[in-house]
C-alpha positions as CSV (number, residue, x, y, z in Angstrom):
1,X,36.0,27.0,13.5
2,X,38.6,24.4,12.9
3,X,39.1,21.1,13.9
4,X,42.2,18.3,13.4
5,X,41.3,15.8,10.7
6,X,43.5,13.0,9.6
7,X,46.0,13.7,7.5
8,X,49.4,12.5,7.8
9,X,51.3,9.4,5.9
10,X,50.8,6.0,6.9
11,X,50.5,2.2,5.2
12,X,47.2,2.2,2.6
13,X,45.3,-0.3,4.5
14,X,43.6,-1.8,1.4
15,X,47.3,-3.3,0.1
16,X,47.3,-5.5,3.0
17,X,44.1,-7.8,3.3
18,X,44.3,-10.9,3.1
19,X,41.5,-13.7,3.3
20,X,41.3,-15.4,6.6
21,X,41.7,-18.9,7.3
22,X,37.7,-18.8,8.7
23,X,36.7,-16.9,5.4
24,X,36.5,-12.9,5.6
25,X,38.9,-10.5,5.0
26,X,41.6,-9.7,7.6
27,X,45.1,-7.9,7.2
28,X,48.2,-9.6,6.7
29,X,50.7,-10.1,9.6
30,X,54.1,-8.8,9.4
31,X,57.1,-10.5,7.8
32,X,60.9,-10.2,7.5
33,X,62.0,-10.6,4.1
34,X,59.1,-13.0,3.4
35,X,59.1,-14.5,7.0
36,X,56.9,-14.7,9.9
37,X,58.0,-12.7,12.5
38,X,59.6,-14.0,16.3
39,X,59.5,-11.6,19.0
40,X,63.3,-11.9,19.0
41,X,63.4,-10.4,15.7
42,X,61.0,-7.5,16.4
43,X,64.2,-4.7,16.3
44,X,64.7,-5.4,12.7
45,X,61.1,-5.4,12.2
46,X,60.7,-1.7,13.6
47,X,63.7,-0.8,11.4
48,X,62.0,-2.1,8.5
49,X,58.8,-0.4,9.4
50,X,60.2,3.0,9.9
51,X,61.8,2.8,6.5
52,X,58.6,2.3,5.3
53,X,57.2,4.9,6.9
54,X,59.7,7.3,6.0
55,X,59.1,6.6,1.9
56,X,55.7,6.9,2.0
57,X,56.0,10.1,4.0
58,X,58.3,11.7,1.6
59,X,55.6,10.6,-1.4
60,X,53.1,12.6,0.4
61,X,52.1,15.4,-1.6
62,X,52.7,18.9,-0.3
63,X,48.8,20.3,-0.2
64,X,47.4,17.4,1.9
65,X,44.9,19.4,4.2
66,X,44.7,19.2,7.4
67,X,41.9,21.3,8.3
68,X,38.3,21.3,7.7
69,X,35.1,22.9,8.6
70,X,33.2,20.2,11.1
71,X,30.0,20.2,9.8
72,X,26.8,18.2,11.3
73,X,26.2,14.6,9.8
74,X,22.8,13.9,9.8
75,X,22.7,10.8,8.7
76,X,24.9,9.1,11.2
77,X,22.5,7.0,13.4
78,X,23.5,5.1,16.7
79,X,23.6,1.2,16.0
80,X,22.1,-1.0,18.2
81,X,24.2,-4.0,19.8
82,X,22.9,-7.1,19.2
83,X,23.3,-10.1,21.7
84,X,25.1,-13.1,20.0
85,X,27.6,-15.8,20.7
86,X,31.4,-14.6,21.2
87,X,34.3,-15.9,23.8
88,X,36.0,-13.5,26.3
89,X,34.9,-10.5,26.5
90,X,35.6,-9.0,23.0
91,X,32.5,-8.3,20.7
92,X,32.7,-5.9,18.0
93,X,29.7,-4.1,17.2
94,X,28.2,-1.0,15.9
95,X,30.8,1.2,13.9
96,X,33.4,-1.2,14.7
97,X,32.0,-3.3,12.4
98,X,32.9,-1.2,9.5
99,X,36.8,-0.8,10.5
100,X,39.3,-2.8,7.9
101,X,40.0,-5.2,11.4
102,X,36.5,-6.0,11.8
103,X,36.6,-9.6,9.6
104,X,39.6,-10.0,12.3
105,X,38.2,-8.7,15.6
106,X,34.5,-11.2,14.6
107,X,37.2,-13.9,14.4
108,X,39.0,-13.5,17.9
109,X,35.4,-13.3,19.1
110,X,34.1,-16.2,17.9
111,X,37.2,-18.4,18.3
112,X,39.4,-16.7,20.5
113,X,43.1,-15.3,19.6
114,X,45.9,-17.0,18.0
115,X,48.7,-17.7,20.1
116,X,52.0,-19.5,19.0
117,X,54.8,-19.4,21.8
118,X,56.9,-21.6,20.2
119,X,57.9,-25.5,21.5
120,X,55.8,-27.3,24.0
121,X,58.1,-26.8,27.3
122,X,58.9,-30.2,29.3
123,X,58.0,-30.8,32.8
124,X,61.5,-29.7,33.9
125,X,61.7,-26.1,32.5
126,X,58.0,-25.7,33.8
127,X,59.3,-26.3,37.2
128,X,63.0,-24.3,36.7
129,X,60.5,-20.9,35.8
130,X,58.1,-22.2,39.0
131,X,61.5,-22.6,41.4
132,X,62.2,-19.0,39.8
133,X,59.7,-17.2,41.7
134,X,58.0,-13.9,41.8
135,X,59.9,-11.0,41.1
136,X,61.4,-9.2,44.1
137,X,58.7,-6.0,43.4
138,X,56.0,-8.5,44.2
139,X,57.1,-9.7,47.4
140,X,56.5,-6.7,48.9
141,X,53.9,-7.1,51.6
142,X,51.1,-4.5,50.0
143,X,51.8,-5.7,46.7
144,X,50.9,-9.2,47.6
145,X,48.1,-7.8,49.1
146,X,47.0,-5.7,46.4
147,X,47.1,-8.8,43.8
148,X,45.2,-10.7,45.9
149,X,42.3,-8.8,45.7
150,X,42.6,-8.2,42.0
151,X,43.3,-11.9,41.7
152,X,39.4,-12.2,43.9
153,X,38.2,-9.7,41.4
154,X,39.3,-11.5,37.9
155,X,37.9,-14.7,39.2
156,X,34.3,-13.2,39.9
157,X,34.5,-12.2,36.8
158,X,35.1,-15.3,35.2
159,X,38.6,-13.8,34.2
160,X,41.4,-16.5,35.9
161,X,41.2,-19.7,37.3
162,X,43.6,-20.1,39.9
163,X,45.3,-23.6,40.5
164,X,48.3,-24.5,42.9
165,X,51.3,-26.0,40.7
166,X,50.8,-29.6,42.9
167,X,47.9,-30.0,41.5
168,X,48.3,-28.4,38.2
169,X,51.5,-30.8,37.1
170,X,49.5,-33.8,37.2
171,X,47.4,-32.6,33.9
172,X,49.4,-30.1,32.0
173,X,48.1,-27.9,29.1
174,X,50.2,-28.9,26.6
175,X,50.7,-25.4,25.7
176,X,51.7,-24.3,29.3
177,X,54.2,-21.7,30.2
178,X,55.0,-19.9,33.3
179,X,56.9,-16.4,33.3
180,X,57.4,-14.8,37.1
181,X,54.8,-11.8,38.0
182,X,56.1,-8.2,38.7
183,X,54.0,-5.5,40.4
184,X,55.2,-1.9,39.1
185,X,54.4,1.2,40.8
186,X,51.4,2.9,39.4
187,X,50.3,6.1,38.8
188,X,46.4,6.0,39.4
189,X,47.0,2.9,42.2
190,X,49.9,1.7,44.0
191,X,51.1,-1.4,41.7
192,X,50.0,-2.8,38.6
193,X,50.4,-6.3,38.3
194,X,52.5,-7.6,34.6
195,X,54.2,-10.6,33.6
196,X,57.9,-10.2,32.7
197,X,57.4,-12.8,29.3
198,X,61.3,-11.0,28.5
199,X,62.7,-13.2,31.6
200,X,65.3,-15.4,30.6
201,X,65.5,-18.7,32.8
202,X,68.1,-20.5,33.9
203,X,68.3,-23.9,33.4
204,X,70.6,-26.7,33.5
205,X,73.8,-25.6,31.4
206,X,71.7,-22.6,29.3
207,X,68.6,-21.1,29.6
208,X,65.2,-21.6,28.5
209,X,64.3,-18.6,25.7
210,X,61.1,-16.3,27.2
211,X,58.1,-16.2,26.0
212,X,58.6,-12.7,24.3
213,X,61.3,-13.8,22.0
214,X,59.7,-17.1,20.6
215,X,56.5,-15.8,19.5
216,X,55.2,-15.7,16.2
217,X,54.3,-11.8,15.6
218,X,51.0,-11.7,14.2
219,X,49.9,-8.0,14.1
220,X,48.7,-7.0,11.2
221,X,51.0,-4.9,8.9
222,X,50.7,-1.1,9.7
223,X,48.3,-1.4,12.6
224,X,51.1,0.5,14.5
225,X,52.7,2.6,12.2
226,X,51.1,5.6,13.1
227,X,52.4,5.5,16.4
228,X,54.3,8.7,17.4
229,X,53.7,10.3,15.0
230,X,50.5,12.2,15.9
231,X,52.5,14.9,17.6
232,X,54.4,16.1,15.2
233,X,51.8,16.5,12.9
234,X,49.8,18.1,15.2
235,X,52.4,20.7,15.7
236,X,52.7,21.4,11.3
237,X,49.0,21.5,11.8
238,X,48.9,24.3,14.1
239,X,51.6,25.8,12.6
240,X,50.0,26.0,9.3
241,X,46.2,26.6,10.3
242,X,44.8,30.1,8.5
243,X,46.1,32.7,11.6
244,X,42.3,34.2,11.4
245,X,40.1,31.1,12.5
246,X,39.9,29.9,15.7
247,X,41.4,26.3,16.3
248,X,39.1,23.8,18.9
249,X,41.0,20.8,20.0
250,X,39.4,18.3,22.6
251,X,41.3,15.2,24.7
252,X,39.2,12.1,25.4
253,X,40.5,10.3,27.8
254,X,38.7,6.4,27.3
255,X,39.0,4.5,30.6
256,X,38.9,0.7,30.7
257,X,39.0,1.0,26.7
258,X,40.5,-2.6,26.4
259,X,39.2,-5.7,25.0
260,X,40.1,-9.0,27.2
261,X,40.7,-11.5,24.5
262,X,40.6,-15.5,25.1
263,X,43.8,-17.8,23.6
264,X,42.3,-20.0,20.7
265,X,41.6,-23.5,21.5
């Protein structure tokens, strides 16, 4: 029979590694005509990526193949995890340890994940985003409820700490910043609880920039490029698959496939 294999055109991840500040090899992070990237400059970056994406599509040669015969690998062995030292709940292991990330993803284990928001806020924009408020989806009675119990959950877990603002002004992280919580209707629960970091808040005679637009991007470079485009090359596939062999395709749907990272100290 016939199964999918990759085959479409995307960035070569070997032009764009980079040693890391910790040692190891990690990829770049985007830029903007040589610069680091803000969240407020993001649209040009996407322009700039599906340029890029575009030329290196068109170089693709006209016989790539995107078809094979699956055939048993028996040499493939299942690696064992090994216990060691990491923060959060990230810890790559196994296979994962041979993708191009894997210098990167051992890094935000061990140290936890970069984060720059921008300035330091003062005392007073904390409290104009506190004064701000929920938004108006989470007021609603069995939303509150509903993040309450998550809120339980996440602190068994040693996920959140939860402090009241009284308390919490008195010894500020210098790196604090508050955006208001949303709870948006979901499809496999009733709400799932996001921060709106796009919020722009009011304060005194302009407003305080959200979190979204003032921080450094730090994705590496291609790591999202092949992002809608898997089916449209599905669809060439099929269209181009020998007429006289079966084609097998299989959907694997990963539940709670997410890494929980920590912010670096």
């Amino acid at each position: 029979g016939q199964t999918h294999s990759e085959g479409g055109a995307g960035n070569n991840v070997g032009d764009n590694r980079v040693t890391g500040k910790r040692g190891g090899i990690q990829l770049e992070p985007p830029t903007v005509r040589g610069e680091r990237v803000l969240g407020k400059n993001k649209g040009q970056l996407k322009r700039e990526n599906k340029r890029r994406k575009i030329s290196r599509q068109l170089q693709q040669p006209d016989d790539v193949q995107y078809w094979r015969t699956h055939e048993p690998n028996p040499e493939v062995t299942y690696i064992p995890r090994l216990p060691r030292a990491h923060r959060g709940q990230m810890d790559p292991a196994g296979p994962a340890l041979d993708h191009p990330a894997a210098d990167l993803l051992t890094e935000y284990a061990t140290f936890g994940c970069p984060a720059n928001t921008g300035n330091d806020w003062t005392i007073d924009e904390l409290q104009a985003a506190i004064d701000v408020g929920p938004h108006v989806s989470a007021m609603v009675p069995e939303a509150m409820q509903q993040l309450q119990e998550e809120v339980a959950i996440k602190i068994s877990n040693g996920q959140v700490k939860v402090f009241l603002w009284d308390d919490l002004k008195k010894n500020l992280p210098p790196k604090l910043k508050i955006s208001r919580i949303a709870m948006i209707p979901h499809k496999s629960k009733p709400y799932r609880a996001i921060l709106d970091l796009s919020y722009p808040i009011q304060f005194r005679d302009g407003t305080i920039a959200p979190v979204n637009e003032t921080t450094t991007k730090t994705a590496p470079r291609g790591s999202m490029d092949q992002m809608g485009q898997a089916l449209q090359r599905l669809i060439y596939a099929y269209a181009t698959a020998d007429e006289d062999k079966p084609i097998f395709a299989a959907k694997e749907d990963i539940k709670d496939g997410f890494w929980r990272l920590v912010a670096e100290e």
